[in-house]
Structure formats: structure tokens, C-alpha cells
C-alpha positions as CSV (number, residue, x, y, z in Angstrom):
1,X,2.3,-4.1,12.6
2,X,-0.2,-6.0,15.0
3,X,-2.8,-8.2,13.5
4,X,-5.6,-6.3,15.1
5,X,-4.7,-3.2,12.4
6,X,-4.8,-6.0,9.5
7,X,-7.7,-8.1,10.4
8,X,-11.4,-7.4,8.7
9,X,-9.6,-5.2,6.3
10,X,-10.6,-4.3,2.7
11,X,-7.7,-4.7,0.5
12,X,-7.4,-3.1,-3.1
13,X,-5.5,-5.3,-5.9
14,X,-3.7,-4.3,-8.6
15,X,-1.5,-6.1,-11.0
16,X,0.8,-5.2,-13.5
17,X,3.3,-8.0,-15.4
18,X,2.3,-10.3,-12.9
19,X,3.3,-8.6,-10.0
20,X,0.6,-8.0,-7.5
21,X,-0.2,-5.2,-5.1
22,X,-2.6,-4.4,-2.8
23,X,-3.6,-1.6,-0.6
24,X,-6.0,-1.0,2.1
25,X,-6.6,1.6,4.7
26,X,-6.8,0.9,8.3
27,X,-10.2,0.5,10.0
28,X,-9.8,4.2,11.4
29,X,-8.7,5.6,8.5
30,X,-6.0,7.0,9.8
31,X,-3.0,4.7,8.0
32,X,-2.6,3.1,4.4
33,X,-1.3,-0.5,4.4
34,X,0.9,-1.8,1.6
35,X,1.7,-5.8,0.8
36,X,2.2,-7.9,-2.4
37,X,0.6,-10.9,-2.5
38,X,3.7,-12.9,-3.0
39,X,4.6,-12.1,0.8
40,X,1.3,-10.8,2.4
41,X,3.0,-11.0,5.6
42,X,5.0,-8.3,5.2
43,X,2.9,-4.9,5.1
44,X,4.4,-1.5,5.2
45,X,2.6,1.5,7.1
46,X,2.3,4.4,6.1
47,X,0.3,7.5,7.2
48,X,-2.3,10.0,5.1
49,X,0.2,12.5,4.7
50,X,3.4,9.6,3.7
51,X,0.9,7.8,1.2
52,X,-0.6,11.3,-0.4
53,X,2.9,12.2,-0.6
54,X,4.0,9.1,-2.4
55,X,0.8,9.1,-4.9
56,X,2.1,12.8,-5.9
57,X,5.6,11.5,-6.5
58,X,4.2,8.4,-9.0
59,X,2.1,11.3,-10.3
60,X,4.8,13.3,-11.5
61,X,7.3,11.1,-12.7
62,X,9.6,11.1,-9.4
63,X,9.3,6.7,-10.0
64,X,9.6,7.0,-13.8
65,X,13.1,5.4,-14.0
66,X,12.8,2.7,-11.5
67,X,12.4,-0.8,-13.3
């Protein structure tokens, strides 16, 4: 991940027990980027069709068990 695709960008927060994440998508719209706020250094790339995929897994329980 280069700073170039990082900098100017809008992030999204959302929290949950203290825990912190936040989202945004890259200036071309092309990627989503992930980081928690506890180590915003460390963002994970994903593309469209990687983050739609992982929204419908949260959607339908695939996450349910994990704690």
C-alpha cells in the first residue's frame, strides 16, 4: 500500500466495544481500504468485488461465530 492511495482519503468509523474500524474507498473508486484505529498503519486492500463479497458473507451469518 503506497501513501499516494491513502492520502486525502475519507475514512468511515465505526465502533463496537471499543474497538474501532474504519473504511474508506480509494480516490478512484476502484479499491476499499480497511484499518483500525489502534494500528492505522496497517490497511488491508481489497477490491469491489472482494469487499461486496465480504459484506454478503457478514450479511448472512458466514462471521456469526467469530468472537
Amino acid at each position: 500500500m503506497t501513501d499516494r492511495l491513502v492520502t486525502g482519503l475519507v475514512w468511515c468509523r465505526c465502533c463496537e466495544g471499543g474497538a474501532c474500524m474504519e473504511v474508506a474507498a480509494s480516490e478512484d473508486g476502484e479499491r476499499v481500504l480497511i484499518r483500525t484505529t489502534k494500528d492505522p498503519g496497517t490497511i488491508v486492500d481489497l477490491s469491489r468485488d472482494e469487499w461486496n463479497g465480504f459484506l454478503a458473507g457478514v450479511k448472512q451469518g458466514a462471521f456469526d461465530q467469530v468472537v
